[in-house]
Steps between C-alpha positions, in 0.01 A plus 500: 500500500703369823352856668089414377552153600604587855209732515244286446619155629399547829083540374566181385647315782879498297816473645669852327854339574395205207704534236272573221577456138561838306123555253360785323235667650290796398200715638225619294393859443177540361523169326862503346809375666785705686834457671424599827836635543380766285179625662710650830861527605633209674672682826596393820220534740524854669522449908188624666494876627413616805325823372200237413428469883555815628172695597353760342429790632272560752636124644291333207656195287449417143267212630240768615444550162281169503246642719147661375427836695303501768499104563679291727688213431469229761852430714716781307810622669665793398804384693687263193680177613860455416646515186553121317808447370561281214771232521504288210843518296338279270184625393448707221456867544253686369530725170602877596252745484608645184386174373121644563314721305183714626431737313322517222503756208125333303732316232689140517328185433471428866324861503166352670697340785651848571855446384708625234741209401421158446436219742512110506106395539475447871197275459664236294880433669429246593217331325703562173738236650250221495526179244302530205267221345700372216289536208604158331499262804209710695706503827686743702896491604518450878853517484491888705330316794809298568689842483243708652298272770238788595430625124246279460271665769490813247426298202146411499249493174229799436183254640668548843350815677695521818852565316644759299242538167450671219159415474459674876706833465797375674694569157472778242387400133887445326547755235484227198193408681270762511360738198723765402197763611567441868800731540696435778634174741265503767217331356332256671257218454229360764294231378238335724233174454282438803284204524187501750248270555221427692262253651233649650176262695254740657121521601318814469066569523373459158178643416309377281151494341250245407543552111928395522551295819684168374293308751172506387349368828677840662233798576749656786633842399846344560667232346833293543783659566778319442716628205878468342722736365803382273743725373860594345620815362856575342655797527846589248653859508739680385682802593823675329648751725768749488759592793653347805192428659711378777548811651205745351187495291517424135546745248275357248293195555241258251293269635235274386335211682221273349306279709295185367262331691254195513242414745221231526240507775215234588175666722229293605205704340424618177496906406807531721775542247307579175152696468343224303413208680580268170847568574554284815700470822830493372684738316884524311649809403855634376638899409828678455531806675748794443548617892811722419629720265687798579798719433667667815734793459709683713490876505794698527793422716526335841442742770744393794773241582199242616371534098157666586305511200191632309341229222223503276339173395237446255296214357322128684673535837474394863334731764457449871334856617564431900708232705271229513247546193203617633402732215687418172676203436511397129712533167335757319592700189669876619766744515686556871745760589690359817816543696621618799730745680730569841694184468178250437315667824205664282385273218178661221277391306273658222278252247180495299400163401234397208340234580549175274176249508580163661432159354231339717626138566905566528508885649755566272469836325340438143634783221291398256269707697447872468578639811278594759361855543675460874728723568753492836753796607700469803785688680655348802797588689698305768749614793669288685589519841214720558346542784734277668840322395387185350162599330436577182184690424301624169235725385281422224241665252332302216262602304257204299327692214235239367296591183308218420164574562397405135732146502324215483743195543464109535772342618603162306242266639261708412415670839424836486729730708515861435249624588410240869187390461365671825229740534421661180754350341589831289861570450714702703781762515684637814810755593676370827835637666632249773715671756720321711799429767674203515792392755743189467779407695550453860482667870774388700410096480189524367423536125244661383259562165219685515302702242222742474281621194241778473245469172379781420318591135174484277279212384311609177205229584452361834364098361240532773333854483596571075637837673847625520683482854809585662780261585609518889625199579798412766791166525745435824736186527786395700750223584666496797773204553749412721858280454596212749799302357317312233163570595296833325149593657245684341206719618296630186201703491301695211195740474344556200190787510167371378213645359252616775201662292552327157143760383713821623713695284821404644634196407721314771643153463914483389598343244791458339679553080666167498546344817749211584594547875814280666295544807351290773588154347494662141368228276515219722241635690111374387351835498759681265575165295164405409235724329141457656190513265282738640147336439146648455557847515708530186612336189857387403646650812699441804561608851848532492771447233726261424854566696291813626449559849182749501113423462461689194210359315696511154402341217901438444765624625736442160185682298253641723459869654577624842180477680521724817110393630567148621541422905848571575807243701588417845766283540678418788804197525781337652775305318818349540836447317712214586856474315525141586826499269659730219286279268163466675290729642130405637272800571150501635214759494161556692284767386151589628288729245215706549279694231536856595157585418236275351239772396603482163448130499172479662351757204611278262434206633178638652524359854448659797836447691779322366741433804894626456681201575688337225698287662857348614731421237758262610804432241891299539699542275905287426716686250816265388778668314773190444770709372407804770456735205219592248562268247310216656190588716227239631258598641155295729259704678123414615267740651149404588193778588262473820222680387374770726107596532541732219619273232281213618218720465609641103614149422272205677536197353206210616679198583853589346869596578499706821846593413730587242823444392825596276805324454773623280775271354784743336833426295658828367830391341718798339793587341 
């Protein structure tokens, strides 16, 4: 006891010369107690051999070992410095080698860990030594702290996230603590709750009619605009994982996350939230979403030192098809093959994804649902370091297979939105296959994002001429940005084709699956925070999306179709990032946007010209994160939009706001 005691006084700031009283003390292995004189020979320490630093051949040391092929690690020197010696008669010395098992013959009750003989429970040393609540007074013996002064810094109750927790994987499940199904000791536990909430004042153009304006003295085409968005979702998940995640993927993973939302929004006009007008300005609403739930396997055995793996994964999952999520962004029911290869430098992907229907209000996937006949397959693959030390690049395919030319939908407020009431308003089917190249990382001191997508397929029924029409449609972005101390600045700038001949047989706007870009201000921007009503040249739908970046003229993005004749995106901006401490960072954003072509909106709108200016969207934003982590993030931002001549001329309003505005109040809180 005299030998454990000198071994682990100094972590706790002990004197080992204190003469300690003599007490029993015991390790646990797998949940039952042990003399830990029996689980390895108590030997003097062996004295350190000089074969361990003698080179290899070819003048190589054991330490190369460390290094990936082909890369370079920063300030290495083959050239070792002198030897340390130890001088300390009165430390302990560590257990021989014979005390040290590796290999490992698939039996042992320590047989997932990789040894054959048994072990104390690393994870629990020395939380096993902290006072437990007495059951009949309710409090705890402090009486260790006086022996131990530093034990109390690993003693800390399962509410606190930034310690050692079961609830947060830091521990495998105990063996009388788990069900006897999960064979094994390295089972593991991560359980999440995120709370997010959000006050949202904005001001958008309103249209509105004669028959459902709430001021009756009102014959403009506009309204007020002046609106509020309240809302708060909670998020609780779940996962139960097997294997030392530590140091490679799981072997086996479950995961299920629910999310539950309510939201309450006040508009100034009638006919905005509900179809009726009976129904009012104002408008409450609650759901429960199911936005995981997925098993992931591992396949086979690890393929190198570095653990590179192959995985499948199938049920509700997460999937980001490119860097920034520009294409597909959403949690969608699927199966995925993934993995990677050559220590992490090539990293695959292979999915198809069946659409689940989204509930209007929340945008929280809603499996009460049937499914939507909307299909999505993708393959990517990623090198990194390719073309140039530093940047990672990917090729993409995805294909969107839609069949639902004979759906007719209505979302929950009873507008319709599949098919968009434009043009004939007959339903619609289409094949598309987006190929693209995407490139993340950095050039020396600048870093760098940048994407480009081809779309290329078949539209069964073009709204405009009832006729079928090919898909040829074209997306480039990019973020440059450069580092000084504290300060990041940002140069963004995105083309999006538009339609040039929307009576042709080629149809060629972009537009996206599911959108939800962290681009250009991402949603503290105006333009891809707010969604703007387009107004007498269609019912029920917008310019642009919610958290979407492109003009898209989409009924919805969480339950419309892709709609590849609308007039396209220009955007070009500037931001900056200022780290004014490890806590608070203040970023700001200017973005100038242009309509690529407005052919497609003059038809509809029947005009003439229609001007391409949209306008400048200027946005600030603070992030505060008090304990400089995840767990508490608050975030203020405001952004206000200059109109330009084009979106002064779609959206004139006699007399009212000339501008419009968003702020967004945030509090995400998680465990």
């Amino acid at each position: 006891m005299q030998q454990v005691i000198a071994l682990i006084a100094p972590a706790f700031g002990m004197n080992q010369t204190l003469p300690l009283p003599m007490m029993p003390f015991h390790v646990l292995v797998d949940g039952e107690a042990q003399d830990p004189g029996a689980l390895a020979p108590q030997e003097a320490a062996l004295p350190q051999s000089d074969a361990a630093a003698q080179a290899l051949p070819g003048g190589e040391t054991e330490a190369d070992e460390a290094l990936i092929d082909g890369r370079r690690r920063p300030g290495f020197n083959k050239q070792l410095p002198e030897k340390v010696e130890q001088d300390n008669p009165g430390a302990v010395g560590a257990p021989p080698p014979e005390a040290f098992y590796d290999k490992y013959d698939g039996e042992g009750p320590m047989g997932d860990l990789g040894l054959d003989v048994g072990v104390p429970d690393r994870w629990r040393i020395m939380s096993s030594l902290c006072p437990k609540t007495d059951a009949a007074t309710g409090k705890k013996d402090r009486s260790l702290y006086t022996l131990f002064p530093r034990l109390e810094f690993v003693c800390h109750p399962q509410t606190d996230p930034f310690h050692h927790n079961l609830l947060k994987g830091d521990r495998p499940l105990a063996k009388g603590k788990r069900p006897g199904f999960l064979k094994g000791v390295d089972w593991f536990i991560i359980a999440g709750a995120v709370s997010d909430t959000v006050v949202e004042p904005r001001s958008f153009p309103i249209p509105v009619g004669n028959q459902t304006t709430a001021n009756p003295n009102a014959i403009d085409t506009f309204g007020r605009s002046n609106s509020l968005v309240l809302s708060q979702t909670f998020i609780a998940s779940v996962s139960l994982l097997k294997g030392m995640t530590a140091f490679k993927p799981p072997a086996i993973e479950y995961r299920i996350a629910v999310a539950a939302n309510i939201n309450h929004v006040q508009v100034p006009e009638r006919r905005v939230l509900f179809v009726e007008p009976s129904k009012g300005t104002r408008r409450t609403d609650a759901f429960i979403g199911l936005q995981e739930a997925f098993i992931d396997y591992h396949i086979g055995k690890y393929d190198s030192k570095r653990y590179d793996f192959i995985s499948v994964r199938a049920g509700i999952q997460p999937m980001q098809s490119d860097f920034r999520g520009f294409l597909f962004n959403d949690n969608q029911l699927g199966i995925r093959l993934f993995g990677n290869r050559d220590n992490n430098r090539f990293q695959f992907n292979l999915a198809a994804f069946w659409r689940l229907e989204k509930e209007t209000n929340s945008g929280l996937n809603d499996v009460s649902q049937s499914p939507r006949n909307d299909f999505v397959l993708m393959a990517n693959l990623y090198r990194q370091d390719f073309p140039v030390v530093g940047l990672t690049s990917q090729i993409s395919a995805t294909y969107n297979m839609n069949r639902e030319r004979s759906d007719v939908h209505v979302d929950t407020n009873g507008f319709p939105v599949r098919p968009a009431l434009l043009g004939d308003l007959r339903g619609r089917e289409y094949d598309v296959v987006y190929l693209g190249y995407a490139a993340d990382g950095r050039i020396g001191r600048i870093n760098l994002t940048g994407q480009v997508y081809a779309a290329l397929g078949k539209d069964r029924n073009n709204f405009l001429t009832s006729q079928p029409a090919n898909i040829k449609a074209f997306m480039a972005a990019a973020e440059l940005s450069y580092d000084i101390d504290w300060t990041r600045i940002r140069l963004s700038g995105l083309w999006a084709s538009g339609d040039k001949d929307p009576y042709d047989q080629t149809e060629g706007g972009f537009d996206a699956i599911f959108e939800n870009p962290q681009f250009a201000g991402a949603d503290t921007s105006y333009w891809i925070r707010q969604t703007i009503p387009f107004a007498g040249g269609g019912r029920a739908i917008s310019v642009n999306g919610r958290n979407g970046i492109l003009n898209s003229l989409r009924s919805s993005k969480e339950q419309g179709q892709s709609n590849f004749t609308n007039p396209g995106t220009i955007l070009l901006g500037v931001g900056t990032d200022f780290d004014l401490t490890p806590q608070l960072r203040v970023s700001t954003n200017i973005n100038h946007l242009w309509f690529e072509n407005t052919k497609v909106l003059q038809v509809l709108r029947n005009e003439g010209s229609i001007p391409r200016g949209i306008g400048f969207d200027a946005s600030v934003s603070a992030i505060w994160r008090p304990k400089a982590s995840q767990n508490l993030v608050f975030r203020l931002s405001g952004a206000m939009l200059e109109p330009g001549r084009g979106f002064d001329n779609l959206f004139a309003q006699q007399g009212k706001a000339s501008r419009f505005y968003s702020v967004l109040a945030n509090a995400t809180v998680a465990f």
